[in-house]
C-alpha positions in Angstrom: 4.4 -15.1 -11.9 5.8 -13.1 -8.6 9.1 -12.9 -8.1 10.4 -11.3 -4.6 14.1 -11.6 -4.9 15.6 -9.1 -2.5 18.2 -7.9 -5.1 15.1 -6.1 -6.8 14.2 -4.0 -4.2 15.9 -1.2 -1.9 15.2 1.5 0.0 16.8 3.9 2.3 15.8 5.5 5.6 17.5 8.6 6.9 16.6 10.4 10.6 16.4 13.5 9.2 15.1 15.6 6.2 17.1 15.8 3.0 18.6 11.9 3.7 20.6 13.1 6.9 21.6 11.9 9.9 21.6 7.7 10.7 20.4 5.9 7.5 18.8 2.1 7.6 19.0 0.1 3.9 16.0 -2.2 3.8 15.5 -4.7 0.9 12.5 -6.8 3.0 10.0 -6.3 5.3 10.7 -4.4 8.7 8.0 -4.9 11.2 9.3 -2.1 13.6 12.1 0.2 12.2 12.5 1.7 15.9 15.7 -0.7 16.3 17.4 0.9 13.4 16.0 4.6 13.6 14.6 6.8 16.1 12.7 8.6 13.5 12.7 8.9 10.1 11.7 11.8 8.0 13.0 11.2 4.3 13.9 7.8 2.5 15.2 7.0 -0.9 13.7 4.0 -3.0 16.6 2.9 -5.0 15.0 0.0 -6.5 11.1 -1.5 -6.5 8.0 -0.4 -4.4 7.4 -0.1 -1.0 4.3 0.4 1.2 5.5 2.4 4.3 3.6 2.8 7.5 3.0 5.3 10.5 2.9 2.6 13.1 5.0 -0.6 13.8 3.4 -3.8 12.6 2.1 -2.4 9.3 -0.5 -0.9 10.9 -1.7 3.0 10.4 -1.6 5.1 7.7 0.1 4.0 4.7 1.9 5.3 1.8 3.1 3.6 -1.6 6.9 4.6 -2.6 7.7 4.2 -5.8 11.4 4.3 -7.3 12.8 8.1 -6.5 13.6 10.5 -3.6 11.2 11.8 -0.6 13.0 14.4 0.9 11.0 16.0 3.4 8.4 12.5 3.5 6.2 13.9 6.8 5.4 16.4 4.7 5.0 15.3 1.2 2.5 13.3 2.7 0.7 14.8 5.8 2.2 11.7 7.8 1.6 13.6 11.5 4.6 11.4 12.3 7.7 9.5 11.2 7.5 5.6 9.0 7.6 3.0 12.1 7.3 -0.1 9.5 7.6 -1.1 5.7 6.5 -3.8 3.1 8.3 -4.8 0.5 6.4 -5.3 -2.8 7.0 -8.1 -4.7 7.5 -7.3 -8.6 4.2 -9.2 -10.4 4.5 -10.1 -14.5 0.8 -11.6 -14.8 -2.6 -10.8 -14.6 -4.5 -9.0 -12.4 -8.1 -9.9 -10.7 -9.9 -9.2 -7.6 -13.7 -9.2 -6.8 -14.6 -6.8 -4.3 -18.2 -7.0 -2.7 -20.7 -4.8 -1.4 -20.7 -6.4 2.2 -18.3 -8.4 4.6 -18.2 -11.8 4.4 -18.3 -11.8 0.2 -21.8 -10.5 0.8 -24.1 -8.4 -1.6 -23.3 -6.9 -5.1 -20.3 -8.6 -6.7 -18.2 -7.0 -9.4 -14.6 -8.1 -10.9 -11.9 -5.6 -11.6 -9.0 -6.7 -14.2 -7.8 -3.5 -14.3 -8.0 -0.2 -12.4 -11.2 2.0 -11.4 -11.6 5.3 -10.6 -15.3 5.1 -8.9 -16.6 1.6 -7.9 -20.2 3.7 -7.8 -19.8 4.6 -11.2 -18.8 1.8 -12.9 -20.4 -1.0 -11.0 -23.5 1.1 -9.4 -21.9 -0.1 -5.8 -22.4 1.9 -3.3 -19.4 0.8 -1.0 -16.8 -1.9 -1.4 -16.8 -4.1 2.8 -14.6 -7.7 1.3 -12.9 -8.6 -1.5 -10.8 -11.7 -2.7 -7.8 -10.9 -4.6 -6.8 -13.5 -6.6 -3.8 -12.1 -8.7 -1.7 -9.2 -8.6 -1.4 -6.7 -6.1 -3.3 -4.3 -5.6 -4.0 -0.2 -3.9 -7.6 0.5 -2.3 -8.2 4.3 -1.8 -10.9 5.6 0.3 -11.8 8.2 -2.1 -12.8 8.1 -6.0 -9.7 8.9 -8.6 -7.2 7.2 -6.4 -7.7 9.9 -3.9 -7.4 9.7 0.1 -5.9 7.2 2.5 -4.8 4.3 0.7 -4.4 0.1 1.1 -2.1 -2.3 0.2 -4.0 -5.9 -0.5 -2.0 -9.0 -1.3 -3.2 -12.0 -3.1 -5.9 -13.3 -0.4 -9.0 -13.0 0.8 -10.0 -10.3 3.3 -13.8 -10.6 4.6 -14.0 -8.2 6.7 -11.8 -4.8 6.5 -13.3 -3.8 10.3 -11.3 -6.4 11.5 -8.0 -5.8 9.6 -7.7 -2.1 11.8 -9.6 -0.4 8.6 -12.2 0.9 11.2 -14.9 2.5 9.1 -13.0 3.2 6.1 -14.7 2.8 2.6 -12.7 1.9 -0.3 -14.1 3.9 -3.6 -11.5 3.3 -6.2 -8.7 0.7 -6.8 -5.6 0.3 -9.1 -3.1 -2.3 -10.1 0.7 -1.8 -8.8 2.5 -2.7 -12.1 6.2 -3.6 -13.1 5.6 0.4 -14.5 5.8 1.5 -11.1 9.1 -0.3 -10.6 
């Protein structure tokens, strides 16, 4: 069961470092925070998880908030510049599954993952990881193994080819479950 209620999740933009200057409050999605904000360099999650983005549209690099305090977020990070958009995460209480495949289009070697892992090449003798369907849960990609390098938020859904979702070139290597422990 997901469960998206607004009242579970909040986050706070500030301008500047150290949550100065104009703040924005954000308990949804915000396609492009450039209404609210001409920049924004630290946030506060008050409550949930949050994927935050370099570019409007929830496009660029992204970045997974949990609950706490980023002071000096452009930094923390490596973000070269300031969060233009931001998802909202919707709390999950039940299983987790995705298949991920070796090609696009659901093509080659096949695996499941109910839980997370470190090194698809490891575990599952996969070389590379080009489409998966996630079924439940929600999920992180990273392009690196132990949950290391730029990272992917994927929804319940299927996604054939990540080329064509602005993913370029990028491999995924490892994955892991966002659970209500992250809240």
């Amino acid at each position: 069961m997901t469960s998206s209620s607004n009242m579970m999740s909040r986050i706070v933009f500030y301008e500047e470092r150290n949550f100065q200057g104009r703040s924005y409050e954000c308990s949804s999605d915000c396609a492009d925070m450039s209404s609210y904000l001409n920049r924004c360099q630290s946030c506060r999650v008050e409550r949930g998880c949050f994927m935050v983005y370099d570019r409007t549209n929830f496009m660029g690099n992204q970045y997974f908030l949990r609950r706490g305090e980023y002071s000096d977020y452009m930094s923390m990070m490596g973000m070269s510049d300031c969060i233009r958009s931001c998802r909202m995460i919707p709390m999950h209480r039940g299983s987790y599954r995705m298949k991920i495949y070796e090609r696009e289009n659901f093509g080659g070697q096949m695996s499941e993952l109910m839980d997370d892992c470190d090194d698809i090449m490891e575990r599952f003798r996969m070389s590379n990881c080009m489409s998966c369907n996630v079924m439940e849960g929600h999920w992180l990609m990273y392009e690196q193994t132990q949950f290391r390098g730029k990272m992917v938020y994927m929804k319940p859904g299927e996604y054939r080819n990540f080329m064509n979702l602005g993913m370029g070139s990028m491999r995924f290597m490892s994955m892991k479950r966002i659970m209500d422990s992250n809240y």
